[in-house]
C-alpha positions in Angstrom: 0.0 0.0 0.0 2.9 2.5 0.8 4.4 1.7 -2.6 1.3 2.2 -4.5 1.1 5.8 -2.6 4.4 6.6 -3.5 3.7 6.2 -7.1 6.5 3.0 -7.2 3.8 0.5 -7.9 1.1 0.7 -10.7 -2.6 1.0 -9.2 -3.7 -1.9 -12.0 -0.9 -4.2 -10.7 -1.4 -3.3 -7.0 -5.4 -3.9 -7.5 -4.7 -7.2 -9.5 -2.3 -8.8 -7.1 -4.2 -7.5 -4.1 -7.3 -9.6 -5.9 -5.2 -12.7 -6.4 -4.3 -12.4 -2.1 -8.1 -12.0 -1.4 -8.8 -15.3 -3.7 -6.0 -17.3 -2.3 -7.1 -15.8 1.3 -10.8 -17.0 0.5 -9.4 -20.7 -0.7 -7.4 -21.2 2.2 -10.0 -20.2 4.7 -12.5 -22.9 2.6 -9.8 -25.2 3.3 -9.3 -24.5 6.8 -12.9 -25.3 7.0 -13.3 -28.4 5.5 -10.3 -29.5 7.8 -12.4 -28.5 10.8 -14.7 -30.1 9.6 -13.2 -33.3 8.8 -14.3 -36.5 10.5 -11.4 -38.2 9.3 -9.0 -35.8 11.2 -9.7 -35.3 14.6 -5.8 -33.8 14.9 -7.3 -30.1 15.9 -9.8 -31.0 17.8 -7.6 -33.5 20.0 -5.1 -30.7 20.3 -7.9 -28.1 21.8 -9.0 -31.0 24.2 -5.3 -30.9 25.0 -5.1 -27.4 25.2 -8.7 -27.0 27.5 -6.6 -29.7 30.1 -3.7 -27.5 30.4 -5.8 -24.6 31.1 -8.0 -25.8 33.1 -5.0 -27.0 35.5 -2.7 -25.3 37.8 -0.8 -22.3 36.5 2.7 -23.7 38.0 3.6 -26.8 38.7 6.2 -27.4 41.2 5.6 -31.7 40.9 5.3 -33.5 38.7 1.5 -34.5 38.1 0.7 -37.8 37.0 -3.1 -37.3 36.3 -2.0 -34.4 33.8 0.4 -36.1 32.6 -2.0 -39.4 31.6 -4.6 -36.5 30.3 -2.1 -35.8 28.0 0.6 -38.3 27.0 -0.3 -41.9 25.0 3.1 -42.8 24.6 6.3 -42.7 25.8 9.2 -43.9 23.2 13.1 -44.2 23.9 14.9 -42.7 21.0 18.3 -43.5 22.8 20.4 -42.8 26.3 20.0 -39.4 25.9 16.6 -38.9 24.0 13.1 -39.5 24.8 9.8 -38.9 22.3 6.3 -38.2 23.9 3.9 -38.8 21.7 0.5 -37.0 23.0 -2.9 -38.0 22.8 -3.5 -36.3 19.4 -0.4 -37.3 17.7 1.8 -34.9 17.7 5.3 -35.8 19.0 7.6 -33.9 21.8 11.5 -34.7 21.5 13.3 -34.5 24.9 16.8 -34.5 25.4 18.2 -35.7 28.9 20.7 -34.1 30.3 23.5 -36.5 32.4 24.5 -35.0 35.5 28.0 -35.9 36.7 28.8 -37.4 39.8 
């Protein structure tokens, strides 16, 4: 918008790309939709339920909680000695490194 006000950028070129943005804008938000709306993914929806459990819990924890923890982990998978993967309840993976304290 600055450009076109500056007289660098031609107001048919500006309008025409700024159409093409508002189209591709429009697709994506149909998209977006039909995702939502999908029964066949239930990825967003298991990450809000993931997301309402966090919230709906302590804002610091100073333990570890076990009941949050089941809420939202479904498996736990040893990469190697020093790296764990969570996998959470709606599929998404957390990589951990653990660090070795000396003795």
């Amino acid at each position: 918008t600055q450009l076109k006000q500056q007289g660098s950028v031609d107001p048919d070129i500006f309008i025409s790309r700024g159409n093409l943005l508002a189209e591709r804008r429009r697709e994506l938000k149909l998209q977006k939709e039909r995702i939502l709306r999908s029964e066949e993914d239930h990825t967003i929806q298991q990450t809000q339920d993931l997301l309402d459990v966090l919230e709906s819990g302590p804002d610091w924890l100073d333990d570890f909680d076990e009941q949050l923890f089941s809420d939202m982990v479904e498996k736990i998978v040893v990469v190697d000695n020093e790296t764990l993967r969570f996998r959470l309840l709606n599929g998404l993976e957390v990589t951990e490194k653990i660090e070795r304290t000396q003795r």
